[in-house]
N, C-alpha and C positions, 0 to 999 in steps of 0.2 A: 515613420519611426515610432516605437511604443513606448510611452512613457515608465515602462516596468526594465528593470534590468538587475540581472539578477547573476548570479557568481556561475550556476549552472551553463551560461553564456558567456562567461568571463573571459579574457585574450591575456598570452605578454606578450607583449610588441617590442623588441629587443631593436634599440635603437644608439647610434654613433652620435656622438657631437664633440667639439670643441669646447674648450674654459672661457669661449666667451659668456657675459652674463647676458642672462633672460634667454638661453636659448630652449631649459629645461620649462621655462615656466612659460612660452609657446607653446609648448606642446599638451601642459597640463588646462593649458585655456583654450586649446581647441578641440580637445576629448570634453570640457566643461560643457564648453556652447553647444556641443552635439547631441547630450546629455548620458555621456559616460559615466561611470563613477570609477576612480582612483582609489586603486589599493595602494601595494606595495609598490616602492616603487629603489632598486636594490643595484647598485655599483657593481657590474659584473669586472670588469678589468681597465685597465688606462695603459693605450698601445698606441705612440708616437704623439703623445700630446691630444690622443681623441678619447674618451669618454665613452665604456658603454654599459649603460644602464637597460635596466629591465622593467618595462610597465606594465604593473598588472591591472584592468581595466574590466569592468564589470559591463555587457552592454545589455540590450535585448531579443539579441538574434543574428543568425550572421550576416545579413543587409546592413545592420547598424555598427558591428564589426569593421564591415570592408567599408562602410564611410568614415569612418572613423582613423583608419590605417589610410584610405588616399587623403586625407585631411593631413594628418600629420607628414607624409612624404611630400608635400607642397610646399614643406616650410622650410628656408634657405637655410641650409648647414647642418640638415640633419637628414640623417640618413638609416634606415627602416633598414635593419640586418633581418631580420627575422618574425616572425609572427608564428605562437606556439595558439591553440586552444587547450586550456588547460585540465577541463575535463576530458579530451583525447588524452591528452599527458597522463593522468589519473589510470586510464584504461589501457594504458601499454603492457602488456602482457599477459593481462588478467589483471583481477583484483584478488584472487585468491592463491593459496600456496596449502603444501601439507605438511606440516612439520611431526616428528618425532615427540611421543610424551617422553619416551628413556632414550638418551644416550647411547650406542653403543660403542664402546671403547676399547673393552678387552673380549678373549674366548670368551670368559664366561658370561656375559650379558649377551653374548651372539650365539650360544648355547641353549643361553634361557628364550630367547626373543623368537629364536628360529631354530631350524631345526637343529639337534636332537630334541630338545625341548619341549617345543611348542604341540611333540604329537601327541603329548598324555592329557594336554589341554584341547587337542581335537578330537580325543577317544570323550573325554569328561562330555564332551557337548552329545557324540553322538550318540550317548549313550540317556544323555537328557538335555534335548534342545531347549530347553526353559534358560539352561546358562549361558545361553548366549549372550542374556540380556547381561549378565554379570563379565562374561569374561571376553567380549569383541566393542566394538564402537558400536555398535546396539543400543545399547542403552541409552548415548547418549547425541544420537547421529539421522537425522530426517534428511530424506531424500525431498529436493524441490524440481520437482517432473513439469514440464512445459512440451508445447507441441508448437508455440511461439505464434497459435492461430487469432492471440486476443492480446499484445501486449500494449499494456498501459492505452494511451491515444491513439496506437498506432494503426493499430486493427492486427493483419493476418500478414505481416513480416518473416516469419518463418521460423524454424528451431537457430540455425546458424546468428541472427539479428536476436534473439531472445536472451543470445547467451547471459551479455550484459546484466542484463535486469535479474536472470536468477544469481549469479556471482553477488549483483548487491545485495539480495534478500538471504543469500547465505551468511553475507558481513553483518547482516541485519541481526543476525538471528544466534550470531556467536557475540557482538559484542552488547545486544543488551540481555542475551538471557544465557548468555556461556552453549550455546546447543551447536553444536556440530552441525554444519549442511554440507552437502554436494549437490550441487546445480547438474541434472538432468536433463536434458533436451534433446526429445526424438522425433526423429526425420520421416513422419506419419502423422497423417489427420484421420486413420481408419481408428476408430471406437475399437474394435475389438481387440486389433493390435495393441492399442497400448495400456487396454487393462491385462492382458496378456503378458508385457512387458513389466510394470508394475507386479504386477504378481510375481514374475520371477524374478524378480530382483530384492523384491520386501525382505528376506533372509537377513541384510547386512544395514536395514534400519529399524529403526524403534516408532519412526511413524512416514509418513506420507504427506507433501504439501503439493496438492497442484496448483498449478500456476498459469494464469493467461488461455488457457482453451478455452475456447467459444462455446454460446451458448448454440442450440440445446446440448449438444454433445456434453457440455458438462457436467448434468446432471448425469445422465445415464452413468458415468466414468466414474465418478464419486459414489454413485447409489450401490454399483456392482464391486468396486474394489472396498466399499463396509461389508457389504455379504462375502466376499472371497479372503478378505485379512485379517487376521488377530491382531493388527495395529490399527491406532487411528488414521484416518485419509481425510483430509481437511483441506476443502476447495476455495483459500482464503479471498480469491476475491469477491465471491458467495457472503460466505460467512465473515471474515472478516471486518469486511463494508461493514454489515450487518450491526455487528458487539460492535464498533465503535459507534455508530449512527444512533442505536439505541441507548447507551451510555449518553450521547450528547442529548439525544431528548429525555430521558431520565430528568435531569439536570435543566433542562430547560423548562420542565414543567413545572419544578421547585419554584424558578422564577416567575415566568407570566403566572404561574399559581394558579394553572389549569390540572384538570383530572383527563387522563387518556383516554378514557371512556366517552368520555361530550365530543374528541375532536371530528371534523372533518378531513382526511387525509388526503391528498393526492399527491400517487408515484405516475412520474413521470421515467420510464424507463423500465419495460417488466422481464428483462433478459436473466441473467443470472445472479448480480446484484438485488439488482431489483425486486427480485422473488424472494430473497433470503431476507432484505431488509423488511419487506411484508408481513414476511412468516413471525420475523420477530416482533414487530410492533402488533402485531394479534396476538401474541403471546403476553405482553407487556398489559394488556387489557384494552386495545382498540377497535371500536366496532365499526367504525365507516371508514374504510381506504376505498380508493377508488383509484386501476391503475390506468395507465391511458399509454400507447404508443402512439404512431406517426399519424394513423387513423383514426386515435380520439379513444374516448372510454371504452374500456375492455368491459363490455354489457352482455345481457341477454338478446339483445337486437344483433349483435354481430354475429354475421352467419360464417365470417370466414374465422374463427377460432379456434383451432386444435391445439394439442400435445399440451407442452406447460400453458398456453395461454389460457386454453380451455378452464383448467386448472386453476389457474391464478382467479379467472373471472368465479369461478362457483365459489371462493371463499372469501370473497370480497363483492364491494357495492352493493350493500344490501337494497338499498331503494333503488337499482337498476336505474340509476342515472347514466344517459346515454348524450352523444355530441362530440364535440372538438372540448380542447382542454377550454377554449374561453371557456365554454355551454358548462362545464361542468366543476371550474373552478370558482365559481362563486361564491363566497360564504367559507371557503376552510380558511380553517385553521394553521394548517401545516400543509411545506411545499416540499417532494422528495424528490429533487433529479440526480439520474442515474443514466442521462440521455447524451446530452450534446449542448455546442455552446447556443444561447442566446434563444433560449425554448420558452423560456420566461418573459414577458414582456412589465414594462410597469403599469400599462394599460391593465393589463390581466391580474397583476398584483393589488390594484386596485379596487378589483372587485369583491378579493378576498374576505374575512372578518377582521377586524380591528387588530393591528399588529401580528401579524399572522408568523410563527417559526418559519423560516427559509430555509430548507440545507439542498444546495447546491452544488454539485458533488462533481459533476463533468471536471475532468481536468485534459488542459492547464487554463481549458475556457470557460468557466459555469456557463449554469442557465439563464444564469443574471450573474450581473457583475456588484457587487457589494456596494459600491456606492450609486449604483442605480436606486437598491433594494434601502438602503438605508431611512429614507427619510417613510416609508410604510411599515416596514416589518421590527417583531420586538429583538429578535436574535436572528441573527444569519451565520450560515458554517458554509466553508465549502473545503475541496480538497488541495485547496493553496496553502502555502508554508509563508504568504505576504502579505495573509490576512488573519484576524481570529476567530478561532473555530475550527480550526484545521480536524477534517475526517478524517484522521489518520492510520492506516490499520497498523503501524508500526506500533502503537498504543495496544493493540491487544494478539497479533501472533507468536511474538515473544512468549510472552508469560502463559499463553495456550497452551504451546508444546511444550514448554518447559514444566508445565504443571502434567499434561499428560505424559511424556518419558518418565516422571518424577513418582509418577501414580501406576506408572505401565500399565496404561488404559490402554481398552480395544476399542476405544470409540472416543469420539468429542462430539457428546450428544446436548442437546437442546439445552438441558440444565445446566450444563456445564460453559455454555456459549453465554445464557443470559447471567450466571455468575461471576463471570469475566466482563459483562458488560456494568453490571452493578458495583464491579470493584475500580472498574475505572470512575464510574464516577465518583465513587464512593471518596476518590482518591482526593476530592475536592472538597472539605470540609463546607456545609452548609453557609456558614455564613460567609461564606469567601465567594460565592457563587455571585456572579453579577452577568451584563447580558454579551460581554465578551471575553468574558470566561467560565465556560460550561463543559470545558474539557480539557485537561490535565497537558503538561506539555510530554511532549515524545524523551526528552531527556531527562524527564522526572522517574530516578531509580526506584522510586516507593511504587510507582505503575504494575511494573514488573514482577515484583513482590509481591501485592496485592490481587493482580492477577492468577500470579502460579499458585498462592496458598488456596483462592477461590477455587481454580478451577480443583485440586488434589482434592478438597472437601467435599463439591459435586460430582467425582468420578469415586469416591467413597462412598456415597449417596445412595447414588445411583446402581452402584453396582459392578463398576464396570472398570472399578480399578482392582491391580492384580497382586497391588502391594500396599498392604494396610499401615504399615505401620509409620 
């Protein structure tokens, strides 16, 4: 049974009893011993003298669930009606709807709305497609496109199992930065096809979020649909990773009161994360990273390297340091995984330099578990919401898009990424900065703010926004 329990796992267990006493506070004592945690717990009706109540029960998965449920039906006089999971409950029918900006009520709104109306507003467009950004949900509406081959932990679950996760990244994406999504999911892992698709769909968005496609294919898909669209295309678990990871080292270098330039780096993890969070920490001013997959440091000695890996190695490891991660984590400074659980050892951490940053990023397992890392390293992050330091890209694609619809930018280019990285941190007033909090919370509204004003300034900049004022 896992000591972690979390709401994401939560149950009600819709259970019967009688007015006799102690029969509720059974049941609350042996979800206790189990180690459950009790919510709500809520009087649904009283039918012939029996009692039924509703328990909501926080566990850590559903082995500790179903013990949990025969624990409680063991106990004389009560009786188990029912058992809901309540993030299934959450998910019945979707998470998303489309509602109506206007009313219609009378002819004349259904005159103006549709046709006769609406054709002098489709003559206006074809006569200059630039308005569409003004007069359709264009302007204010990204498509989030998946092929469901890389979702979260799960790996290659399919478009049909993806849906989930783009719905929430849609709810994500309207309630902290107001931007319209439609959750996309196509039933294809051929490259061609779906920049193909994409492309002929771009017409009715203002930009482009991919989502969950595996590496290498993602680069290619992202590299080709910036050359074929006048919208931005933003591959956020790339980039996103990325602007949040280097906002948290931003911020962490304030503290241990290192320069980015002296570190030692190693990325553990050189897929598609992995590469983006690279690119940016070279940008940031880092000159030793060194990344390493399952076979150890990506060197000049490895003969089997091609496509992105090739790649990754010729602009990184300058001293061609070659081995297994022990061989070649000696001495850094900073830990990046982007791999899988338990990559990290504390033996290995050990040999590191003196308080070394951790971010440990695998979820829902890192590479180390934070209280392993605690008694060596000066800051640890990872992508848990149970610990602090949470890498959270919920922290920066919000205020991204929003900043580029906002800018009607054709790109969310590199400046515009590490601007959005420096506003996150930025978002943390210096002397509030300490070693478990080096990054803003997710439901801090100033983030967002911060972000979209940052990124509209560098797509001004740059060049690449379409609307200046």
């Amino acid at each position: 049974m896992s000591e972690y329990t979390s709401v994401s796992n939560s149950i009600i267990i819709r259970i019967k009893l009688d007015h006799s006493p102690g029969g509720l506070a059974k049941v609350a004592t042996r979800i206790a011993e189990l180690g459950g945690n009790i919510g709500a717990i809520d009087i649904i009706n009283v039918e012939n003298g029996l009692i039924v109540r509703d328990v909501a029960v926080n566990t850590s998965g559903e082995e500790h669930a179903d013990q949990i449920v025969d624990a409680i039906k063991e106990i004389d006089a009560i009786t188990v009606v029912n058992v809901s999971d309540r993030t299934f409950l959450l998910h019945l029918g979707g998470k998303l709807e489309v509602i109506s900006k206007i009313p219609i009520k009378t002819r004349d709104e259904l005159s103006m709305a549709y046709t006769p109306g609406v054709a002098k507003v489709c003559m206006a467009i074809h006569k200059d497609e630039k308005k569409a950004f003004n007069l359709t949900i264009k302007k204010n509406t990204i498509a989030i496109v998946s092929d469901g081959t890389a979702v979260l932990g799960l790996g290659d679950i399919g478009p049909y199992a993806a849906m989930p996760v783009m719905e929430g990244k849609a709810m994500l994406l309207k309630d902290f930065a107001g931007v319209d999504a439609f959750p996309i999911c196509l039933d294809t892992k051929d490259t061609e096809e779906i920049i193909l698709i994409v492309k002929n769909i771009a017409p009715g968005f203002g930009g482009i979020n991919l989502e969950d496609i595996s590496a290498p294919r993602c680069f290619e898909i992202e590299r080709r649909l910036n050359e074929l669209l006048d919208i931005p295309v933003f591959h956020d678990d790339q980039h996103g990773t990325a602007v949040v990871l280097t906002a948290a080292v931003i911020n962490s270098l304030k503290v241990v009161k290192k320069k980015a330039k002296d570190l030692k780096v190693i990325v553990v993890g050189t897929g598609a994360a992995g590469t983006a969070c690279t690119d940016m920490l070279l940008e940031l001013g880092m000159k030793n990273i060194i990344g390493c997959d399952r076979k150890g440091a990506l060197s000049k000695d490895r003969k089997d390297l091609e496509g992105p890996k090739k790649i990754y190695m010729e602009k990184t490891n300058p001293n061609n340091e070659s081995g297994s991660l022990t061989d070649v984590i000696k001495g850094a400074d900073m830990f990046v995984g982007l791999s899988g659980p338990g990559v990290l050892s504390v033996e290995q951490l050990e040999t590191m330099a003196k308080g070394p940053m951790i971010f440990a990023m695998s979820n829902p397992t890192p590479e180390i578990m934070p209280e392993d890392a605690a008694h060596y390293a000066s800051i640890i992050g990872t992508g848990r919401s149970d610990y602090p330091n949470q890498i959270n890209n919920v922290l920066c694609f919000p205020g991204i898009f929003k900043g580029a619809l906002e800018s009607r930018a054709t790109d969310i280019n590199s400046e515009m990424k590490m601007a959005a990285a420096k506003a996150i941190a930025s978002s943390i007033p210096d002397e509030n900065l300490v070693e478990e909090y080096i990054v803003p919370s997710v439901f801090d509204k100033n983030v967002v703010l911060a972000v979209t004003k940052a990124v509209i300034a560098a797509a001004k900049k740059t060049g690449v926004a379409r609307r200046n004022k």
